[in-house]
C-alpha positions as CSV (number, residue, x, y, z in Angstrom):
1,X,212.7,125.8,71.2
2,X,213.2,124.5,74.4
3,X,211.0,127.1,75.7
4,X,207.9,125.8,73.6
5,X,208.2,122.2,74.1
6,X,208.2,123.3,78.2
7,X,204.8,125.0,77.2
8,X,203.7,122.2,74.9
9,X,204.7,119.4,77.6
10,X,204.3,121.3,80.7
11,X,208.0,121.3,82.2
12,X,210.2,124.3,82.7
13,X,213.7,124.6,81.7
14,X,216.9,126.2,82.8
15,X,219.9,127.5,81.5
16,X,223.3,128.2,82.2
17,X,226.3,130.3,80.8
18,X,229.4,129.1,81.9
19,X,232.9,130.3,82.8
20,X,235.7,130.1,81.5
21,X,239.5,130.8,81.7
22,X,240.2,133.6,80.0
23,X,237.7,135.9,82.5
24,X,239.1,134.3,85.8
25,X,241.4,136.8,88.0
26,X,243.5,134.4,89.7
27,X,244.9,131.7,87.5
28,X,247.7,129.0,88.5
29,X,250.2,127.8,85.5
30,X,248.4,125.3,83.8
31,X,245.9,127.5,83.1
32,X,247.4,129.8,82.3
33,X,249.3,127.7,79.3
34,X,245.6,126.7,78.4
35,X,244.6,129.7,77.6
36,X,247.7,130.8,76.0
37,X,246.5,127.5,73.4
38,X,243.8,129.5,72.8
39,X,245.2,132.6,72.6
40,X,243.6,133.4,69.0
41,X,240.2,132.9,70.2
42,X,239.9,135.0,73.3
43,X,239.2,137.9,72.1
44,X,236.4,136.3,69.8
45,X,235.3,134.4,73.2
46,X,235.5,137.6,75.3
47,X,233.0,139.6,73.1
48,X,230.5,137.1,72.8
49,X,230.6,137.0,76.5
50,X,230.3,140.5,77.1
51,X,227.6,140.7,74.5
52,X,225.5,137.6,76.5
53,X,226.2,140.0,79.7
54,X,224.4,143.0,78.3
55,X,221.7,141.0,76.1
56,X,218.7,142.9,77.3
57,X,216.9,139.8,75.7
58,X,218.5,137.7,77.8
59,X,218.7,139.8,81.2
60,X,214.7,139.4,81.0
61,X,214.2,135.4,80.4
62,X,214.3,134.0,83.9
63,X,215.1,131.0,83.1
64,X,218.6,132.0,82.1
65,X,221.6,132.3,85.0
66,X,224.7,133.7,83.9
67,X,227.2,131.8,85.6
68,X,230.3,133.1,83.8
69,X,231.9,134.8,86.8
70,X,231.2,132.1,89.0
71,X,235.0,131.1,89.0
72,X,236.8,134.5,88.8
73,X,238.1,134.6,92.3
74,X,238.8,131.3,93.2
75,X,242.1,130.2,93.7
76,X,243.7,126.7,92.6
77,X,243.5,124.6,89.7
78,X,240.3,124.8,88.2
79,X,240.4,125.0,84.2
80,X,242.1,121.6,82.4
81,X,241.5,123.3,79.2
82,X,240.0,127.1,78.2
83,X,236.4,125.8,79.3
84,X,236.5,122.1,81.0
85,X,236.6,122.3,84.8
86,X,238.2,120.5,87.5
87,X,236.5,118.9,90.0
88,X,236.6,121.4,92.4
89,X,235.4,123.6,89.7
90,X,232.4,121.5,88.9
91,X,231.5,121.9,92.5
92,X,231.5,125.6,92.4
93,X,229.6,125.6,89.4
94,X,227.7,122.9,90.6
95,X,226.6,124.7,94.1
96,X,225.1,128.1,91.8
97,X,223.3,125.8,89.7
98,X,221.4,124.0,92.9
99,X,220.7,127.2,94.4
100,X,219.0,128.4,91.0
101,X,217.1,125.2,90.7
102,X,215.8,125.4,94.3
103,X,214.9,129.5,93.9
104,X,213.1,128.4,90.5
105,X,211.2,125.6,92.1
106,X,210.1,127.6,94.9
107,X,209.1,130.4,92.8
108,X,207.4,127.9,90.4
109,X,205.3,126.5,94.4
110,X,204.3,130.1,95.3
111,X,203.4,131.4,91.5
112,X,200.0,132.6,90.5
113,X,199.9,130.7,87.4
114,X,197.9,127.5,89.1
115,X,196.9,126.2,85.4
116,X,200.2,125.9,84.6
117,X,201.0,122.0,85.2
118,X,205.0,122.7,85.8
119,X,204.1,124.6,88.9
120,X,202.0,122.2,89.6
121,X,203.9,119.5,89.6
122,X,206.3,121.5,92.2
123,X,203.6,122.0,94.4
C-alpha cells in the first residue's frame, strides 16, 4: 500500500525489519529474564523471522533492509524488553538505517528513471 501511494504521490519509502532478543549472541542478565517473559513466543517469533529472511518476495523489493541481525554481536545492555532497545541500541540501529537512506538517495540521484519525481526531488 505504501508502495502505491509512493507511485501515486511521487515519494519513495523504506522499510525496516528489526532485531530482537531472542536472535542476539551475546546477551547480559536483563535480557536475558526478558526473553525468558516471552519464552512462549519465541519460537513463534523465530520462524517468522527466518521466514522474512528467506522471503524471495522480499529479498527482491529494494526498499526493504533486514535489520534483524543488526544487534547480534554487540555486547552490553541493549534489549529493555524482547523487542524495545536501549539507547545504545537505537544508535546501532539507528547508524544501518542512515547508511540505507543515504545508499537509497544516492541511487535514487544517479537512476535512469528521470520522469520519476522522487528521484527528482533527490537530484
Amino acid at each position: 500500500m505504501v508502495e502505491q501511494l509512493g507511485k501515486g504521490f511521487g515519494f519513495r519509502s523504506l522499510h525496516f525489519w528489526h532485531p530482537t532478543v531472542f536472535e542476539k549472541k551475546r546477551t547480559v542478565p536483563f535480557e536475558r529474564e526478558a526473553a525468558e517473559q516471552l519464552a512462549w513466543a519465541r519460537p513463534f517469533l523465530l520462524e517468522v523471522y527466518e521466514a522474512v529472511r528467506v522471503s524471495n518476495g522480499l529479498r527482491t523489493v529494494p526498499c526493504f533492509h533486514d535489520l534483524s541481525h543488526a544487534l547480534d554481536n554487540h555486547p552490553g545492555l541493549l534489549f529493555i524488553d524482547y523487542c524495545h532497545t536501549t539507547e545504545a541500541g537505537n544508535e546501532v540501529i539507528a547508524e544501518s538505517i542512515a547508511r540505507e537512506a543515504i545508499a537509497s538517495l544516492e541511487a535514487a540521484g544517479q537512476g535512469s528513471d528521470r520522469g520519476d519525481p522522487a528521484a527528482a526531488a533527490v537530484r
